[in-house]
N, C-alpha and C positions, 0 to 999 in steps of 0.2 A: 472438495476443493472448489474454491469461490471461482469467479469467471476473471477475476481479474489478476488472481494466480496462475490461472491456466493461461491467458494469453501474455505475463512474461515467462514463463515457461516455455510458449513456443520463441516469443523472440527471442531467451537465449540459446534454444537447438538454432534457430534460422541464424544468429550471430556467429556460434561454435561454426556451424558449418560453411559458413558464407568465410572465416575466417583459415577455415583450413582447406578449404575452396581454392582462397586466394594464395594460401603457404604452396599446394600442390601447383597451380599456375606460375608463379616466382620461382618454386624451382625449376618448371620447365622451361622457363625461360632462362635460368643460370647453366642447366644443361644445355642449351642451344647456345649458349655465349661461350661456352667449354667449345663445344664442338668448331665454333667460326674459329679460336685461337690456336686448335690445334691443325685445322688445316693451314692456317696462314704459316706455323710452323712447318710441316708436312711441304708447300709449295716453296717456301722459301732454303728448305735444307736438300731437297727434292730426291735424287735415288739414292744420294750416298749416305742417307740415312733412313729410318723405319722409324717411326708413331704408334705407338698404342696407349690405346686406356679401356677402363675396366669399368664404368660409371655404373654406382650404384643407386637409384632412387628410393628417398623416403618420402614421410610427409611431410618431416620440419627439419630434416636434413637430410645431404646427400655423400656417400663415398667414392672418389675415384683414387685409382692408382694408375697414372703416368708412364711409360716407360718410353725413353727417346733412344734408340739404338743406333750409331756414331759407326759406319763402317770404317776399317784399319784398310791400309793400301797392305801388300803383302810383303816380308820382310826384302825381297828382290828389290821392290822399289825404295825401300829405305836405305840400302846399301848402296845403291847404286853409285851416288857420290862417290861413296867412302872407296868404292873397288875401281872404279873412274882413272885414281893415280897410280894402280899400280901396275908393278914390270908387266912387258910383253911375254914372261916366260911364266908368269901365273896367269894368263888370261882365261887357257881353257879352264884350269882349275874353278878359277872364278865362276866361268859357264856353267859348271857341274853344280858349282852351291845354288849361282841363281835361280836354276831349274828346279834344284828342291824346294830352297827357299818359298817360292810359285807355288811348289804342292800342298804346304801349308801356310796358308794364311793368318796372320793374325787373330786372335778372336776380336770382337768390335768393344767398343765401349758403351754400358747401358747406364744409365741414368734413369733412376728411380724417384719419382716425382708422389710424392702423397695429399692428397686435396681434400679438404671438408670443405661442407657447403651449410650453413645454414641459414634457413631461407623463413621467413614471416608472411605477413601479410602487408608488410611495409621497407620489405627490402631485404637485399640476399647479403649474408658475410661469406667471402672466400678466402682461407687459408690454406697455401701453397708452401712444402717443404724435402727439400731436397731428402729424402730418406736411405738412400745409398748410392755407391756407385761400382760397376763391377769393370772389370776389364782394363784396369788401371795396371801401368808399371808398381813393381814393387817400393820402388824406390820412389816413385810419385805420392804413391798411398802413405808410406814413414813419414814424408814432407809434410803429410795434412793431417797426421792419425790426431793432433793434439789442438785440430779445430774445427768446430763446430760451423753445423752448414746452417744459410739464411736462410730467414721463413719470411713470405713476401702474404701481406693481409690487406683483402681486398673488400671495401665494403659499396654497395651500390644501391641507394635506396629506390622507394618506389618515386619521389619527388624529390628534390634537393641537389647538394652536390655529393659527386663521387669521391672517397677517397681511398688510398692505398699508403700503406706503410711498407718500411723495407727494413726489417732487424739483421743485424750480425751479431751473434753474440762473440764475448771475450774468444781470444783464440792464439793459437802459436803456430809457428810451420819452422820448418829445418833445411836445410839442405846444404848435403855435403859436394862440395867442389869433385869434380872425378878423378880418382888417382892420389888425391887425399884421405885416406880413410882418418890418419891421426891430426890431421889439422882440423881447425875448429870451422864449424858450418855457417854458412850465411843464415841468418835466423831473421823470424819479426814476431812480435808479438802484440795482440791488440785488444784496446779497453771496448765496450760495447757500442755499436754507434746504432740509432735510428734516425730514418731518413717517412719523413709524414709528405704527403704528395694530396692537394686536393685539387681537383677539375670541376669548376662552377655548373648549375644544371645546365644553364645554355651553352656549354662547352666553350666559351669565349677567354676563360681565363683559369690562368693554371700557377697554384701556388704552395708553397713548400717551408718544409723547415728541418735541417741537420743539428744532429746532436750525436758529437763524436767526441770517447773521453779521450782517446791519445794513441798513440803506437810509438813503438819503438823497433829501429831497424838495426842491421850490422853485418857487410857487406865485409864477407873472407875476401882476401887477396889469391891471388893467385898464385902456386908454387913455384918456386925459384926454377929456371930453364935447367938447371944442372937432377932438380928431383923428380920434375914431370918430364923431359926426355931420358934416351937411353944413354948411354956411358960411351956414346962412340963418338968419340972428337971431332966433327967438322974439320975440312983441308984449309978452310981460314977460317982464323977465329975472327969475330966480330968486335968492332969498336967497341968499350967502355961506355958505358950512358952517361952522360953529364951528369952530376951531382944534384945539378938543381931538379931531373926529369926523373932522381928516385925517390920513392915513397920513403918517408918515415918510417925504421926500423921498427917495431913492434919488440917480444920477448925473443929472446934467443935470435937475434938477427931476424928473425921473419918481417917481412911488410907489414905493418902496420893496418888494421884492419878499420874498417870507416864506419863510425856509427855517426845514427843519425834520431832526434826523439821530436816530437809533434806531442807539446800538451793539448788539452782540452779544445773544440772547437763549435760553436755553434753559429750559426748561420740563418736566415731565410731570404725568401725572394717573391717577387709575385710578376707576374708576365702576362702580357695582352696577346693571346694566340690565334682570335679571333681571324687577322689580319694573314694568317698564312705565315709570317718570319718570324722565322727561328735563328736569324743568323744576327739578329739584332733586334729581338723582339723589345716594343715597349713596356715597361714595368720598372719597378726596383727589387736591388738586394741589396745587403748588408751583412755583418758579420764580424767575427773574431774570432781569431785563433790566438790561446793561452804563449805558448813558446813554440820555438822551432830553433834545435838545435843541432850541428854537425861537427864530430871532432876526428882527429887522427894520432893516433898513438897516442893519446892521453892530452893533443893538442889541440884546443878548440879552434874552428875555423870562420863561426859565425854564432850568434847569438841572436836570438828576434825575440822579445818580449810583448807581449798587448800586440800581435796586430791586426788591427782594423780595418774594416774597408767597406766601400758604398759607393753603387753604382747605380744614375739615374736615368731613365733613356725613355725620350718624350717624342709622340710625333706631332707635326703638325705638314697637314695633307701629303705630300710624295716623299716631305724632308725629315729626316730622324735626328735627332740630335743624344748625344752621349755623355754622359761624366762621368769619370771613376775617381776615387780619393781612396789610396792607401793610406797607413800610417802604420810606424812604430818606431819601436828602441829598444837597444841591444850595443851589442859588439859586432865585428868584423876584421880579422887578421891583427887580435890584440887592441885595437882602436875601439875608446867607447863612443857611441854616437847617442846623445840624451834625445836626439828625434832624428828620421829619416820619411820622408815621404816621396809620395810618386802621385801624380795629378795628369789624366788625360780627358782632353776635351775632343769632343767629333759634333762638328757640325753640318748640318746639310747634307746629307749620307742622301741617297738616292731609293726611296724603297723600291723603284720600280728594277733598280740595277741590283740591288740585293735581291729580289723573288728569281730573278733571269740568275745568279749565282745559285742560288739554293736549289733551281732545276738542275744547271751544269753538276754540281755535286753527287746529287739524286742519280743522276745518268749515269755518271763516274763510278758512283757505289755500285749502282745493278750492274755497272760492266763487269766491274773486279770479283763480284761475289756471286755472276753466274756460272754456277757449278754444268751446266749442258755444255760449257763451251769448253774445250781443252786443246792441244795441241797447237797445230795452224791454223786453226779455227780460233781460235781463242786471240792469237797475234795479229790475225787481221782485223778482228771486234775496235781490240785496243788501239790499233793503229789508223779505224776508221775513224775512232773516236776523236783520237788527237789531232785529226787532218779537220776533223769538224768544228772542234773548240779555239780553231786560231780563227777562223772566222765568227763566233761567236763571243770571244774575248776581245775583240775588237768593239765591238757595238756596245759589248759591257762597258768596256773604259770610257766609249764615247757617251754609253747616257749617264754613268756616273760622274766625269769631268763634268758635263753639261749643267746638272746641279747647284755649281759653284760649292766645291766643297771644302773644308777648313779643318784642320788636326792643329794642337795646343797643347803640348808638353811640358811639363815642370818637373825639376829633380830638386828635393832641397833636403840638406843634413845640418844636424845644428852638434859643434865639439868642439867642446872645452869651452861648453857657452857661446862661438861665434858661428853666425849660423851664415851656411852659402848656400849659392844655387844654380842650375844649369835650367835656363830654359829658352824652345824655340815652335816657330807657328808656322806654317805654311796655309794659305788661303789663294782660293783661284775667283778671281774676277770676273766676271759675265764677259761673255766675247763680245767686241766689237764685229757684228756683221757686214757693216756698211766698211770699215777697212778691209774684210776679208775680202768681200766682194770684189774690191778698189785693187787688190792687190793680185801683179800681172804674175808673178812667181808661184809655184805651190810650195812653200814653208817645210819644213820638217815638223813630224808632231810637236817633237820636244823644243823645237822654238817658238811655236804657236802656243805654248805652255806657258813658257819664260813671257813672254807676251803677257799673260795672265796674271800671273803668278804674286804674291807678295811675302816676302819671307824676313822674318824676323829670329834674331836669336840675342839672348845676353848671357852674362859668365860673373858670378860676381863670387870670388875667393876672400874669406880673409887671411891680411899675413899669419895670423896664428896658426893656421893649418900649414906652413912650411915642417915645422917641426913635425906632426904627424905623417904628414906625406914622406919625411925621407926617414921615418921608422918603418912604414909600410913599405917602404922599398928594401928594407933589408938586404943593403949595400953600402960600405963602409966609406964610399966613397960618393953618396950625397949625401949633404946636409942640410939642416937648414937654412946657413947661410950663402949656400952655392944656390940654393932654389929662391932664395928672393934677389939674389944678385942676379939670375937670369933672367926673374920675374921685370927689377927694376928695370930690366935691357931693353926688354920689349916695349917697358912703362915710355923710355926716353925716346923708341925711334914713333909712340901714337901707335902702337897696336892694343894696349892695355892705357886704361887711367888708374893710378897710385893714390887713393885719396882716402881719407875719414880709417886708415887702417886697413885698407881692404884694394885688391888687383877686381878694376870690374873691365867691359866689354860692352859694345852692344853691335852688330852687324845688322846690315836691313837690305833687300833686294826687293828695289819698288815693281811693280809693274812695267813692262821695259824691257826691265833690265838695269836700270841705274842703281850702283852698289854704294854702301853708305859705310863706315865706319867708326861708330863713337860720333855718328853725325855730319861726318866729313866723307867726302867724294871717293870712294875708295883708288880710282884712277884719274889721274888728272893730267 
């Protein structure tokens, strides 16, 4: 063997080894990243539930098996409600169940978690999937025997960004109303959706993308009072329902049951996390969703075709600014609308008074979901908390007005060809100091507001929408020509101008306080 075979020969044993060197190091570091997730589960669910895992080590892969054990309270505590209202003359009875009740406890619920790991010399992939679940109602388990559980895939390289996926696959569930056994179940059933999730390596930005083919829903009614109670007559009978307050009859008199379908949907988004907020993080998204539709008894209630939407949100220094643009077309209670959209603007949003929100939340959440705390103990938590947050939602309103903040709303539908619109702004002006100062009174907030303030709105209808408007009222007794005779009413005393075809508006409240109407002094 020449000399110069023999030393590639060692560099590829020193390559091999240095290579599955680095595979065993990546996986101990995917097993130490196992272990931080599952205590943070473990502290966060803390005695009323139990943690294990099984973690098996390779060289270029790893097995764990999961199990999260959910304790059940005992059936005494479940009933309790329930035995709460009854007579004084079953009480002890009651006693005697609860006490047994007490002896046997529930079994818990366990959750079966199965995990592969495989790990390189350039980065670990983790696949997470729910494998069973024990200790489920019987009737729970029927609900879901016909769908399949999600598998969550986690990849983390040794450089780069991180990303994770979230699959569902297709699936159906059931569920029968109780005391219905022959009526039909509320059902859904779903096309496949994945959801991709990437985290930049400097952790500053977080971006994604949805791909969902559709679901279909179908929400049973409820049984008529005469087939879910008993046959014993009440000493008064109860009013009649208005006509207008009952559902649509369905087959054989029954109520009418409400479905509802969601075609196809994709989406992404990308956000600047860098900054701490989440409650108005910078970035964009956008999207479409195919249809969305809802009917009743064979009767549709709404229609949404194509729609669209895109939201931009920019900072610059402490001020966030916002924009969202829906769109689409469809139907709505028999009325076609060839476009509908919805347009909001935010300006000057205060990020200093959104991080100070996003703690009060934080606080809020860890009060509600700390399981140590129960009883009395637990009502004074809550109630110290709420005694603390009026003093701190003070200082929120006060650095967020300070800002000068500005909201910009638009509603506009275009039918039968004429298109209208509703739109109004609210904007707060920089305070004057030097009059607060000046001034010998202490104000009320809300007129040191109005002080600020400037508010604008317009309305612009056309007549042609008379006739639609008194179909959707679906009453015989308006029409078209009573709704523009009312319309013209208003046109003649200056509340409305009647022009080019069309009833418009515009109101304006300056700074002040001086109200304006179509231009004109609202009080004079």
């Amino acid at each position: 063997m020449s000399k110069l075979t023999k030393i590639a020969a060692a560099a590829a044993v020193i390559a091999a080894a240095g290579y599955a060197g680095a595979s065993w190091w990546m996986g101990q570091q995917a097993e130490h990243h196992t272990d931080q997730a599952l205590n943070w589960v473990k502290d966060k669910l803390g005695e009323h539930a139990v943690v294990q895992s099984n973690y098996q080590r390779g060289l270029f892969s790893d097995e764990n098996t999961i199990v999260v054990e959910l304790k059940r309270p005992p059936k005494a505590a479940q009933s309790a409600a329930a035995k709460a209202g009854e007579g004084h003359e079953s009480q002890a009875e009651s006693s005697r169940e609860s006490q047994a009740d007490s002896s046997a406890p529930l079994p818990p619920v366990r959750f079966h978690i199965s995990q592969h790991v495989s790990h390189g010399a350039l980065g670990v992939t983790t696949r997470l999937k729910l494998a069973k679940v024990e200790g489920l109602p019987d009737e729970v388990r029927q609900a879901f025997a016909q769908a399949e559980p999600p598998e969550v895939t986690l990849h983390r390289p040794l450089a780069g960004d991180m990303t994770a996926q979230l699959l569902l696959p297709a699936g159906r569930f059931a569920v029968q109303q109780p005391g219905q056994p022959g009526q039909p179940a509320s059902q859904a059933s779903w096309q496949p959706l994945t959801y991709d999730l990437r985290l930049s390596q400097d952790r500053q930005r977080l971006s994604g993308q949805v791909d969902f083919k559709g679901m279909e829903m179908t929400f049973a009614p409820a049984a008529k009072a005469s087939e879910a109670a008993p046959e014993t007559a009440p000493e008064t009978a109860p009013e009649p329902a208005p006509e207008a307050a009952k559902a649509a009859p369905g087959p054989g008199g029954q109520p009418a049951a409400l479905q509802m379908r969601v075609g196809g949907m994709q989406g992404q988004f990308s956000a600047d996390i860098g900054s701490g907020l989440w409650l108005l993080a910078p970035g964009q998204q956008e999207g479409r969703v195919a249809s969305m539709q809802a009917s009743m008894g064979g009767k549709d209630l709404f229609r949404f075709d194509q729609l669209t939407y895109k939201v931009d949100t920019t900072r610059q220094g402490d001020a966030i600014s916002s924009h969202g643009h829906y769109a689409t077309a469809g139907e709505i209670g028999g009325v076609a609308l060839q476009a509908l959209s919805y347009d909001v603007k935010l300006d000057k949003i205060s990020a200093a008074a959104l991080l100070q929100a996003q703690q009060m939340l934080a606080r809020a959440w860890g009060a509600l979901t700390d399981k140590s705390l129960q009883g009395e103990e637990r009502q004074a938590a809550l109630q110290a908390m709420q005694e603390q947050f009026k003093g701190e939602t003070e200082a929120l309103l006060q650095e967020l007005l300070a800002g000068e903040p500005a909201v910009q709303v638009r509603y506009g539908a275009t039918i039968d060809q004429q298109a209208g619109s509703l739109e109004y702004s609210v904007a707060l002006a920089a305070a004057d100091a030097q009059q607060a100062k000046q001034s010998p009174i202490q104000l009320p907030a809300m007129f040191k507001l109005m002080q600020r303030a400037s508010i604008k709105a317009s309305l612009h209808i056309p007549r042609a929408w008379s006739a639609v408007v008194a179909k959707m009222a679906g009453d015989p007794r308006v029409s078209a020509e009573s709704l523009e005779q009312m319309a013209d009413g208003f046109a003649a005393q200056g509340f409305v101008k009647n022009e080019n075809g069309a009833w418009s508006a515009n109101f304006e409240v300056e700074p002040g306080g001086k109200m304006l109407l179509n231009g004109q002094p609202l009080m004079r």
